[in-house]
C-alpha positions as CSV (number, residue, x, y, z in Angstrom):
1,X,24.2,-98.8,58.4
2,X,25.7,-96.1,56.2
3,X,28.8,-97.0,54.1
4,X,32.3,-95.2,54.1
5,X,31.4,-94.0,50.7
6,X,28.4,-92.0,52.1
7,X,30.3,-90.4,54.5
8,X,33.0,-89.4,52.3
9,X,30.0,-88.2,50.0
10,X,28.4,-86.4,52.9
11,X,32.1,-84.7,53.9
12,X,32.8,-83.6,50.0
13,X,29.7,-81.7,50.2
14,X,29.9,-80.1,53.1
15,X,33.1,-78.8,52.0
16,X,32.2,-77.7,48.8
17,X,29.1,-75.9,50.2
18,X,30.8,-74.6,53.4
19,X,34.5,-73.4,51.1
20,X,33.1,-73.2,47.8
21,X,29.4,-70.6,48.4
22,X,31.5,-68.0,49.8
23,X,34.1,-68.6,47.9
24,X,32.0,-68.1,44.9
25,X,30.3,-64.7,46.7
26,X,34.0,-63.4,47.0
27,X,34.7,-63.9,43.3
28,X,31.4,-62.5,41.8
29,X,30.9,-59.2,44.1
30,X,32.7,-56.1,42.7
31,X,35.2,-53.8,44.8
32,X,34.5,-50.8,45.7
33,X,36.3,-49.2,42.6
34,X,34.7,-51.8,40.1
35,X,31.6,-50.0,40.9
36,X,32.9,-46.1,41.3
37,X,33.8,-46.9,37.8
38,X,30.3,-47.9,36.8
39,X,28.8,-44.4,38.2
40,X,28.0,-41.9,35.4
41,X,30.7,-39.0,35.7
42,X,28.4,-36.8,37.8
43,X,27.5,-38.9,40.2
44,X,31.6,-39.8,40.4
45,X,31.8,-36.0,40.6
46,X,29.2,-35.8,43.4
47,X,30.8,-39.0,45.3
48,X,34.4,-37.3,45.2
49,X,33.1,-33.7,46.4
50,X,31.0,-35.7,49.5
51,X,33.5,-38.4,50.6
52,X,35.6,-36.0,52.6
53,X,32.6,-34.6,54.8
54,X,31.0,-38.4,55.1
55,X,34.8,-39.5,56.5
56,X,34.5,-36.4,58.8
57,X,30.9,-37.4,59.9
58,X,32.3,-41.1,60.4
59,X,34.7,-39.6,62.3
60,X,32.4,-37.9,64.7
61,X,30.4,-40.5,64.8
62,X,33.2,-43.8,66.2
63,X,34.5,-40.6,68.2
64,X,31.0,-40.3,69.9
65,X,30.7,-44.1,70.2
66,X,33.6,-44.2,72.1
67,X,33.0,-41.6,74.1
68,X,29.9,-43.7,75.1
69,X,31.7,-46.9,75.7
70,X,33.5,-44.8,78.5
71,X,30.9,-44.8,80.7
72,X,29.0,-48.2,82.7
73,X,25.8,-47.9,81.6
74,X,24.6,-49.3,78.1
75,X,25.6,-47.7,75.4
76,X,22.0,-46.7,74.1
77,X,21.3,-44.6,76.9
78,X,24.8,-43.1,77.4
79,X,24.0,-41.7,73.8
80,X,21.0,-40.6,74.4
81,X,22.1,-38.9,77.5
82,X,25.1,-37.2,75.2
83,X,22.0,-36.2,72.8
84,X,20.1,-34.7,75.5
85,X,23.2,-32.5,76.4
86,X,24.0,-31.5,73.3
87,X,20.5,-30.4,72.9
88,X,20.5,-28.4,75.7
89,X,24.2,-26.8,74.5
90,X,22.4,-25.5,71.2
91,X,19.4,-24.5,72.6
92,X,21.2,-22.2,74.9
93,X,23.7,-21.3,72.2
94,X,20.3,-20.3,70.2
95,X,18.8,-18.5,72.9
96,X,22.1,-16.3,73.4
97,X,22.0,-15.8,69.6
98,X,18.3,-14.5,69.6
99,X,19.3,-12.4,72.9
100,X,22.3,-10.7,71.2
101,X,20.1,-9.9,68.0
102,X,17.4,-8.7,70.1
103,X,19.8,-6.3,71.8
104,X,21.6,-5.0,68.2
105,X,17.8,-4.3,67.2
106,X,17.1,-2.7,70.4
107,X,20.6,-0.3,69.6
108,X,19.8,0.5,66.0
109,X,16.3,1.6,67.1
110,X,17.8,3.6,69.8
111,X,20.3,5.1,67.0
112,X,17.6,6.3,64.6
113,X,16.1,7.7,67.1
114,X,18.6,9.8,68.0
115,X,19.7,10.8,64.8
116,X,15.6,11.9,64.4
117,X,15.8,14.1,67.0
């Protein structure tokens, strides 16, 4: 049978493993700004000029999600089913777009020929 001292053993190194390993994780990754500071100035330049469109495209995004969550079916479908609409809203905003450009070309034909006569 197994002695105190090999259970005490056994508990010591469970708690180094199980406090110390992320412990040590925590202390050796960088922050964020550690490495932004790394980056080479352009790339500093690029992340600073992009980082105000990606928060407006994470916005969208958790907006969308939660729109989805709304609804009682899964949320895989209910996002595809939002794709499917939004499809269909910029298809029909690109047909009218054609149509209206279509019926300019149709009035500036109809204008020279007027002014050729």
């Amino acid at each position: 049978m197994p002695s105190t001292k090999a259970y005490i053993k056994a508990i010591t190194a469970g708690a180094v493993l199980c406090i110390g390993g992320p412990a040590l994780v925590m202390w050796v990754t960088p922050s964020e700004e550690e490495i932004f500071k790394r980056y080479n100035p352009d790339l500093q330049k690029k992340a600073l000029a992009g980082r105000e469109q990606r928060q407006k495209d994470f916005d969208a995004f958790v907006g969308q999600l939660k729109e989805a969550s709304r609804s009682d079916k899964p949320i895989w479908i209910a996002q595809k089913e939002m794709d499917a609409k939004r499809s269909a809203v910029e298809q029909q905003a690109r047909m009218e777009e054609r149509e209206a450009f279509a019926a300019e070309t149709r009035r500036r034909q109809a204008e020279i020929r007027a002014s050729a006569q």
